[in-house]
N, C-alpha and C positions, 0 to 999 in steps of 0.2 A: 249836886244840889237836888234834892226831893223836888219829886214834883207839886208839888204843897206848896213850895218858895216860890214856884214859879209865877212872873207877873202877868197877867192877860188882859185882855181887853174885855171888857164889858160895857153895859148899857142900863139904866135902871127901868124897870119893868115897867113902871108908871111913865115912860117917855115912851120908850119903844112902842108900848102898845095904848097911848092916849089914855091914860087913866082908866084901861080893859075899853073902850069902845072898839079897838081894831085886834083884838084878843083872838087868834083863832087855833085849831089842831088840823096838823094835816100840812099838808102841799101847798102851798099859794105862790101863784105865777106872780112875775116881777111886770108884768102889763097891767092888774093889775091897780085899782087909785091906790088903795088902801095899802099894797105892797109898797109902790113908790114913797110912802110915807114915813113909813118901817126905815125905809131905807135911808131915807133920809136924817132921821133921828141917829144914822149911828157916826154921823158927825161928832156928837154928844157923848163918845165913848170916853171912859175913863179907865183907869190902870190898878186893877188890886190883885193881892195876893189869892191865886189858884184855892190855898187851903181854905183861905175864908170866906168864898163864894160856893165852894160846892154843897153848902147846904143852906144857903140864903136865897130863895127866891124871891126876894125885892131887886136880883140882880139877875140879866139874861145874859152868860159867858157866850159869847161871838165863835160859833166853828166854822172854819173851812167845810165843806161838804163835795166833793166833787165826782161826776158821773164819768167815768172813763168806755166812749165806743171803739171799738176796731171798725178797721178797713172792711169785714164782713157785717157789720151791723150789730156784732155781739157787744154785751155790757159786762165788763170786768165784775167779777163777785169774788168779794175775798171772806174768808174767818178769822175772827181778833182768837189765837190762839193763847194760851196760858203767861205768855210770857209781856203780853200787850198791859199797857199801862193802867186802864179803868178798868178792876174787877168787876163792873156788873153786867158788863156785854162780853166777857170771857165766851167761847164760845157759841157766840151768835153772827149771823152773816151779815155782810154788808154790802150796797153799793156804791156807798159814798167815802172816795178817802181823802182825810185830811185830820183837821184837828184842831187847839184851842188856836188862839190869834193873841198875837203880840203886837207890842207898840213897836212901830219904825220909827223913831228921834230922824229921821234924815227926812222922810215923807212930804212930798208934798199937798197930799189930798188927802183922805179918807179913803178915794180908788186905789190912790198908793200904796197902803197900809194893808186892806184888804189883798190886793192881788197877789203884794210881794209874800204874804202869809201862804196863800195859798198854794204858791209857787214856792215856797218852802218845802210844805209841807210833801208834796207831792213829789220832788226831788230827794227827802229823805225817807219816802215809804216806796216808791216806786223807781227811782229813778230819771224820770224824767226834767230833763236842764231845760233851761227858758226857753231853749230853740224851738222846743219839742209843745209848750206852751202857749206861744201867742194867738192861738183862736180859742183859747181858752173863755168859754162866756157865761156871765149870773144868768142865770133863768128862775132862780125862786129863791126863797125861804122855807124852812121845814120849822114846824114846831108841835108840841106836844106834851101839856100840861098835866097829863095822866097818869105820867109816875114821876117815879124819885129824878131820876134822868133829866129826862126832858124838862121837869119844870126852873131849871136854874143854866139851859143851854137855849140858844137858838139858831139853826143853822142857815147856812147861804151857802145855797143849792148852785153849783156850777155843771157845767157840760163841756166835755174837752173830747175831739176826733183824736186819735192816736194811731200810731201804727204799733202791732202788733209786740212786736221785734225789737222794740223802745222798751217796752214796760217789763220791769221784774221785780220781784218782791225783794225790796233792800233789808227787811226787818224779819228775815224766814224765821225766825224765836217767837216774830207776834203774827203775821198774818202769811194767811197763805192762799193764794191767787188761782180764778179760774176766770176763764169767758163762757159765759152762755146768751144762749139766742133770745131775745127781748119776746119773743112767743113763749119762750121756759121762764121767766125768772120767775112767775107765781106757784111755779111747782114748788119751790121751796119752802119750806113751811117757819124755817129756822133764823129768818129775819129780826137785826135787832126793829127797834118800833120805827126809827127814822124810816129806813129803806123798804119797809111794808107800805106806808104812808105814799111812800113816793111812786112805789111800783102801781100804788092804785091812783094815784092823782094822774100818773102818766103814760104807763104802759100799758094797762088795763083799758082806758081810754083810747088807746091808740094814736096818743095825740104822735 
């Protein structure tokens, strides 16, 4: 199946973000009003075709986002290498992995839906099994209406403790995996726009 066919979840833009009153760019913590609100709305999520959303921004496609620490305080940074699915972040770094979000038919919540995506996701780029996952926690939303990208994505920002020794790149054809020290991560200059946003909402600040 193309990834074109593929069904994902979405939210329409005029819900998620109150007819633009709660419209923002950047990092926004899930504490919060305005976030909890966001959040709420993706109860409201509906099911369309991948192809015919990526260049509809009346619709915000729901990603997985997730921040991987080690045992030493470092944050995993990986590269979407040539063989990764979204040609426009081909060579740009990351520290968030994950991806679009699908409907669970078994689900019983919306937490349900979200998590089990995420713990998909995260299982089929890293490896990590649910064991490895249950302090998995949201702490935000990412967004960013400044380019082609971002204006038809919205992400939910997670944070997950790991150990080391756990994690390996399942996908070595698309990305490929380092730890650095949350003091380095703005050395890097080669940030897709998500994980810039974040490094300054969060690491920057030293929250």
């Amino acid at each position: 199946m193309s990834k074109f066919d593929e069904m994902i979840t979405v939210v329409p833009r005029k819900t998620i973000f109150k007819d633009e009153a709660y419209q923002f760019d950047g990092f926004k913590s899930i504490q919060d009003e305005e976030t909890k609100y966001i959040y709420e709305t993706i109860n409201e999520y509906e099911v369309k075709r991948r192809g015919d959303m990526e260049e509809d921004p009346s619709y915000k496609q729901l990603i997985s986002y997730c921040i991987l620490e080690n045992e030493n305080d470092e944050i995993l940074v990986y590269e979407r290498l040539t063989g990764g699915g979204e040609g426009r972040l081909h060579g740009l770094s990351s520290i968030g992995v994950g991806g679009h979000m699908n409907d669970v038919p078994n689900a019983t919540n919306v937490e349900e839906v979200i998590r089990d995506n995420a713990e998909r996701e995260l299982e089929e780029e890293v490896g990590l099994d649910k064991e490895n996952v249950k302090n998995m926690e949201l702490i935000g939303f990412i967004n960013d209406d400044q380019n082609e990208v971002g204006k038809v994505h919205i992400g939910l920002v997670f944070k997950l403790k790991v150990n080391e020794s756990s994690v390996e790149s399942k996908e070595t054809d698309t990305l490929k995996i380092n730890w650095v020290k949350q003091s380095d991560l703005a050395n890097n200059k080669n940030y897709e726009t998500w994980s810039s946003l974040i490094i300054d909402g969060l690491y920057r600040r030293g929250e």
